[in-house]
C-alpha positions, 0 to 999 in steps of 0.5 A: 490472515496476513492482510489482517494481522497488518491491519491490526497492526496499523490499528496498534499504532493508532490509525484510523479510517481515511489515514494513509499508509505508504508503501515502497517496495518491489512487486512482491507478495508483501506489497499486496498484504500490506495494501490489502491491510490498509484497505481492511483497517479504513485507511487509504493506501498509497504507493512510491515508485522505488529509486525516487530521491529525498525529496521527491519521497518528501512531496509525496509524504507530506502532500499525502499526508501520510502517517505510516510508511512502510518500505523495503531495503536498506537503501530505501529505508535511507531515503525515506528516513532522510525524507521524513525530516519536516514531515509533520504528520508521520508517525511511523517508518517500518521496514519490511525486514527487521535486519534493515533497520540495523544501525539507524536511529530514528523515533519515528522506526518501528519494528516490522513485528508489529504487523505480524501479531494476532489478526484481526477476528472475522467479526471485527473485520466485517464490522470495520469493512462495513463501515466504509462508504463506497464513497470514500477514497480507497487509494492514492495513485501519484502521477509520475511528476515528469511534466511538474510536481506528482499529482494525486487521483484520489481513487474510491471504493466505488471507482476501483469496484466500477471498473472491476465489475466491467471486466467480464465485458471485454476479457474472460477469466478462469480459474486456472489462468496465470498472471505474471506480476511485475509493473511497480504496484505503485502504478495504476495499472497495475494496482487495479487492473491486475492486483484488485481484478484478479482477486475479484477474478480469482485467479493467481499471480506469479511475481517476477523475480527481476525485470 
């Protein structure tokens, strides 16, 4: 329900299949309801490593072209409003607590309520989900820029459905394993192979609080 009350949300605001929603923010269960949001709505997903500079949050919004960010504290809210100077194609900077918006001034900041009215209905979301192509590119994963700028693998729905469906071949899951969270979910590992395999697994996750 969560997942499809952001993916109306996005939809309010005007996206569409193959736009990009940004996510930047801590391993945390808002992060995966976001992420599943985008995917549920058509629109490509994509990651930011926390603590990143201006600048580099600045590459990555325009080379993604993305149109949402949403993001979480005070302090990256701050970065990522000074980013989105010049970059022309986002619409919309949302924090994922209202409180963290308090005192800054910018058109492009929209309350995080947005993302928490109706949900989508079930019919609607078989409709939009059917539409997609295995195809298309279901996520953006940046590389981390240490040997020049951040490069994009452009990741499909048929890459990450590949991968998840060879799982069985070398690990056994059950329902009642446990799997403990907590790489940033802006890298790949952890995006595919622990958030996307264990709900194709079945089993939860516990997030870790801190390092």
């Amino acid at each position: 329900t969560r997942s499809a009350q952001v993916a109306a949300g996005l939809i309010e605001l005007g996206l569409t299949s193959g736009d990009c929603v940004a996510i930047l923010g801590p391993t945390r269960p808002e992060w995966a309801f976001f992420d599943i949001g985008a995917q549920l709505c058509g629109c490509v997903s994509m990651g930011i490593y926390p603590k990143q500079s201006a600048d580099q949050v600045q590459y990555l919004l325009k080379h993604s072209e993305a149109k949402v960010v949403l993001v979480e504290s005070q302090k990256e809210l701050d970065v990522v409003l000074a980013a989105a100077e010049g970059v022309e194609t986002l619409e919309a900077v949302i924090p994922w607590n209202a409180a963290d918006a308090e005192g800054r001034e910018s058109p492009l900041l929209r309350d995080p309520a947005v993302l928490a009215g109706d949900p989508l209905d079930d019919d609607r979301l078989a409709a939009m989900t059917e539409a997609v192509d295995p195809a298309d590119t279901a996520i953006f994963v940046y590389t981390s820029g240490t040997t020049g700028p951040p490069k994009c693998a452009m990741i499909t729905h048929t890459n990450i459905l590949t991968v998840l469906g060879r799982q069985d071949h070398f690990l056994e899951f059950y329902e009642d394993d446990l799997c403990l969270s907590f790489l940033p979910m802006a890298h790949v590992a952890e995006r595919i192979l622990a958030f996307y395999g264990r709900i194709a697994s079945g089993f939860p996750t516990a997030y870790a609080s801190s390092i």
